[in-house]
C-alpha positions as CSV (number, residue, x, y, z in Angstrom):
1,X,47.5,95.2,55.5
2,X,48.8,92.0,56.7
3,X,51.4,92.1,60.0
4,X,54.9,91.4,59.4
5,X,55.4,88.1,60.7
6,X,58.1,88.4,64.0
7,X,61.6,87.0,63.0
8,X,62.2,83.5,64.3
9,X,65.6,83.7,66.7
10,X,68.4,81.2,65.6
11,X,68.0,77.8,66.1
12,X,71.2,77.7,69.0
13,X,69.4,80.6,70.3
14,X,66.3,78.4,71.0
15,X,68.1,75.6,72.4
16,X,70.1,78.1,74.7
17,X,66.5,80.0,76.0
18,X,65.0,76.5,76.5
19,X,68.4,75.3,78.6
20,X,68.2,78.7,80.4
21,X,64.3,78.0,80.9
22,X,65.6,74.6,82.5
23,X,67.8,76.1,85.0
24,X,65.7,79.1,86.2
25,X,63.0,76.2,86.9
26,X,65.2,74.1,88.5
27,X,65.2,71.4,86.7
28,X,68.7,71.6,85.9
29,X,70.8,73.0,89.4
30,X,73.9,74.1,90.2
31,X,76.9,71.5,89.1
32,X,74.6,69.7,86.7
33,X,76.1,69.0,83.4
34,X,74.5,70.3,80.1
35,X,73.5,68.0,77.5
36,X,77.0,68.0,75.3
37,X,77.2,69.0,71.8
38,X,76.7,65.2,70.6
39,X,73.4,65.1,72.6
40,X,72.0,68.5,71.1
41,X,73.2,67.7,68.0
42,X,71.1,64.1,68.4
43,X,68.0,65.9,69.8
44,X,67.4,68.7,67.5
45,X,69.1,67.6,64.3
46,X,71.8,70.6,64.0
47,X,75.4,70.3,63.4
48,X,78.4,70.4,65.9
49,X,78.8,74.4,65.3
50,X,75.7,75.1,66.1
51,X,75.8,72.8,69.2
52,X,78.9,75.1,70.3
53,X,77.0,78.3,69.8
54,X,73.9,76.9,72.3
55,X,76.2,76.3,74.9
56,X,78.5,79.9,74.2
57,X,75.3,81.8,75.3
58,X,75.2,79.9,78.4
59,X,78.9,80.4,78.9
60,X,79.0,84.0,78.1
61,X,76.0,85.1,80.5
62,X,78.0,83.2,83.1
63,X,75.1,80.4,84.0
64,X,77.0,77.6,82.8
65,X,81.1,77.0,82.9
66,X,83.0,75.0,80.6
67,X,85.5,72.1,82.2
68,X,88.2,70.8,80.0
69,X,87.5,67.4,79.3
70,X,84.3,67.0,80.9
71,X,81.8,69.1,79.6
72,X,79.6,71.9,80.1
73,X,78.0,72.5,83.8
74,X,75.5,74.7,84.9
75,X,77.0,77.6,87.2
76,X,73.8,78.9,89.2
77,X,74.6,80.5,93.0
78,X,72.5,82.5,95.3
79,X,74.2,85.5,95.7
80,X,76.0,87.0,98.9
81,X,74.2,90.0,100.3
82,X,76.9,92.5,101.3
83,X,75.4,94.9,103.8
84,X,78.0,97.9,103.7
85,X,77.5,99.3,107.1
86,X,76.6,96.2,109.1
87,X,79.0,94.5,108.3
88,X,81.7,97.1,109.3
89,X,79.7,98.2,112.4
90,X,81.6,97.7,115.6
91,X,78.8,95.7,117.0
92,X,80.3,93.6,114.6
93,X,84.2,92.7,115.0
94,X,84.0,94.4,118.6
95,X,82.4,91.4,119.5
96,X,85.2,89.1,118.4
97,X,82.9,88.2,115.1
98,X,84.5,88.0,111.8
99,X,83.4,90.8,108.7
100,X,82.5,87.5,106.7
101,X,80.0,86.0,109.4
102,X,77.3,88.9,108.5
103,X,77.9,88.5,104.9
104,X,76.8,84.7,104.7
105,X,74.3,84.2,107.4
106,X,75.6,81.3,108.2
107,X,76.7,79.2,104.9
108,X,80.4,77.9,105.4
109,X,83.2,80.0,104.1
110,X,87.0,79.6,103.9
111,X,89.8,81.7,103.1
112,X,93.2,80.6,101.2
113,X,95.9,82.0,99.7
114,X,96.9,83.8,102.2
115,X,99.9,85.5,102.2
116,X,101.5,88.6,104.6
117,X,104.5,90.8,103.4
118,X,106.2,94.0,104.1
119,X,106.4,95.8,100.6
120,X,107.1,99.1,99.0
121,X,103.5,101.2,99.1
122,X,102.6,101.1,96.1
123,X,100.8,104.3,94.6
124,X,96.9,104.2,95.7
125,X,98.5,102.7,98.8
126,X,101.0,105.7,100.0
127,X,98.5,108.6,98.8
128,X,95.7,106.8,101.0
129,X,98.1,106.0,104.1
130,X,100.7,108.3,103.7
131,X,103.4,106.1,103.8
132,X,106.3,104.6,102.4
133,X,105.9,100.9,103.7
134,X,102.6,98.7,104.1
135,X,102.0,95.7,105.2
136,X,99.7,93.7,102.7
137,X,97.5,90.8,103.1
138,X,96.5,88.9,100.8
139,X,93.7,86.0,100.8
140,X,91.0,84.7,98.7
141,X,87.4,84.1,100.2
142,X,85.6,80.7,99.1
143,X,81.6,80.8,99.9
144,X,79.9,77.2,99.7
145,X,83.2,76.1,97.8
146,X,83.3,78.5,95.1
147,X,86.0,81.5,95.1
148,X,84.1,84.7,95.4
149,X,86.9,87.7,96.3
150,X,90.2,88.0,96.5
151,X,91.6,90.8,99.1
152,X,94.3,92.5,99.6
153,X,94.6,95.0,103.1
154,X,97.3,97.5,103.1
155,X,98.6,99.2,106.5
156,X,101.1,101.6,107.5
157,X,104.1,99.9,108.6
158,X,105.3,102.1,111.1
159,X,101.6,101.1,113.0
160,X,101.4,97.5,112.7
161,X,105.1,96.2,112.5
162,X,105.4,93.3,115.4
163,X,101.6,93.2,116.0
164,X,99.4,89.8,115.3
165,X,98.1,92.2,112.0
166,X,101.3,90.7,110.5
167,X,100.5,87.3,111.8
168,X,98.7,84.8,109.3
169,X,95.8,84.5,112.5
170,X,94.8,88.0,113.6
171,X,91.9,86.9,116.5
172,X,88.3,87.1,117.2
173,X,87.1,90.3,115.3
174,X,90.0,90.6,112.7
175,X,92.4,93.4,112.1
176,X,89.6,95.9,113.2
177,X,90.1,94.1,116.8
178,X,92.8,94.2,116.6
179,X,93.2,98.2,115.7
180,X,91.1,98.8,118.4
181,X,94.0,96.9,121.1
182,X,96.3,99.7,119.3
183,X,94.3,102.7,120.0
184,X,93.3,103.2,116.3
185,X,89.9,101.5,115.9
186,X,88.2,102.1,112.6
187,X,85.3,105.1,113.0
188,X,84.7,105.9,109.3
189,X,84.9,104.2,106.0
190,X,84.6,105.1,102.7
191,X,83.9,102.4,99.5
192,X,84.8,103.4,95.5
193,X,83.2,101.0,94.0
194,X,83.4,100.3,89.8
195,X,83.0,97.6,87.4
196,X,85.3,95.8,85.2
197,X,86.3,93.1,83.2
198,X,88.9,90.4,85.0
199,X,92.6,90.1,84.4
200,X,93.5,87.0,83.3
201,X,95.4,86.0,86.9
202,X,92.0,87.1,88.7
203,X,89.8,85.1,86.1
204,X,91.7,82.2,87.2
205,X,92.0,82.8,91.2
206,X,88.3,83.2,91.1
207,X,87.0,80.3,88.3
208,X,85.5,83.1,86.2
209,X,83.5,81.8,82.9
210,X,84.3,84.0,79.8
211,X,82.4,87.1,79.8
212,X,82.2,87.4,83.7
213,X,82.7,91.0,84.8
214,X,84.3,91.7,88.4
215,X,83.7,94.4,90.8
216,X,86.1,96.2,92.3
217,X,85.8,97.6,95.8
218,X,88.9,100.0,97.0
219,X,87.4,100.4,101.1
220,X,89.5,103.3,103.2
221,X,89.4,103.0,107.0
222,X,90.1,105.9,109.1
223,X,90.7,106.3,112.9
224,X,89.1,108.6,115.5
225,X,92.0,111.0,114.6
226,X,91.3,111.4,110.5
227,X,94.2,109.3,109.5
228,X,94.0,106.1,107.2
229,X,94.9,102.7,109.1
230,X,93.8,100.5,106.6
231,X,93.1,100.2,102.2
232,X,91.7,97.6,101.2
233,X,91.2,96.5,97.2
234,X,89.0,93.7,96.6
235,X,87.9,91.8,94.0
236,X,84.9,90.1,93.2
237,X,82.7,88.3,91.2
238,X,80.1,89.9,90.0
239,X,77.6,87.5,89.6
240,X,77.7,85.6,93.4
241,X,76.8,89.8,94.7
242,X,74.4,92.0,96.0
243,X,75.7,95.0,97.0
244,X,73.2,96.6,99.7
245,X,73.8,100.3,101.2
246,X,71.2,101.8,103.3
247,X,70.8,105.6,103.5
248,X,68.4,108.4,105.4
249,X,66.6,110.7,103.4
């Protein structure tokens, strides 16, 4: 008996493995464009549809983004490594260095967007901290040039009201420093981490193509006493991480 003979994939499935091929060589890189839809439809003889449906795939598994306009360009990154105990150890921010400076060995990052306000606490907030008022900052982290998480830290008011916390420029070491100046230096943490699919506000703040999930990190930070100083909720893309957590047997 004769073996069935395996079912050819569609033809924009073919063109879509051999672009992906392309940029896993590196023969396409990061910010390249794609050949457009009037150059695939040239090369291989298919309509404009079809064209469309070679670069989707791309789109949809997040290796290429769509700019209005312009075309299609190929969205390849190395990830960040995100240690989750280095790079809240006090070795760290006791030291005057910033969280970020562990997670991207030295690649240049910024941060924007940043905004501090007294606010209402909202429900996560007030059963974490216990309290009716928080202060909140907000920012959005940019590694080489491309938006990667937006934050936002929550603290008690009644702690942090008239200290540089509230102040757009917090130090060397960050709000952990500067915790420690009040007597309430962060001793434990504790991450919930889930997936999920982007609002449409976050898909924008971070450049999301479609189809590009986020994670979502809420991180609690307690004092030597057992009580909450800070929650933090932060967003990220999924596909610039590696989350790493080390643990003893």
């Amino acid at each position: 008996m004769e073996s069935p003979v395996p079912h050819e994939p569609p033809i924009y499935r073919r063109i879509a493995d051999q672009l992906r091929q392309a940029i896993l060589a590196g023969e396409l890189r990061d910010g390249d464009r794609l050949p457009g839809e009037n150059a695939l439809m040239s090369e291989y003889g298919i309509a404009r549809a079809t064209a469309r449906q070679a670069l989707a795939v791309l789109i949809n598994e997040g290796m290429a983004v769509p700019k209005r306009g312009s075309g299609v360009y190929v969205r390849q990154f190395r990830p960040i490594r995100r240690h989750g105990s280095r790079r809240l150890s006090r070795e760290q921010w006791g030291t005057g260095r910033a969280i970020w400076d562990s997670d991207t060995s030295g690649r240049p990052y910024s941060v924007d967007d940043l905004t501090v306000t007294l606010e209402a606490a909202a429900d996560d907030a007030a059963r974490v901290l216990g309290c009716e008022q928080v202060w909140v900052r907000r920012r959005r982290y940019s590694v080489d040039g491309r938006p990667v998480q937006l934050a936002a830290s929550h603290f008690p008011s009644e702690l942090v009201t008239g200290t540089p916390i509230t102040d757009a420029d917090t130090g060397p070491g960050g709000v952990y420093a500067r915790l420690h100046d009040l007597g309430h230096a962060p001793v434990h943490f504790t991450e919930e981490v889930r997936a999920r699919m982007p609002t449409p506000e976050e898909s924008a703040k971070l450049g999301l193509p479609a189809g590009t999930p986020v994670i979502v990190v809420f991180r609690s930070a307690y004092a030597a006493g057992g009580g909450a100083v800070e929650l933090n909720k932060m967003i990220m893309d999924a596909a610039s991480y590696v989350l790493q957590y080390d643990f003893d047997a």
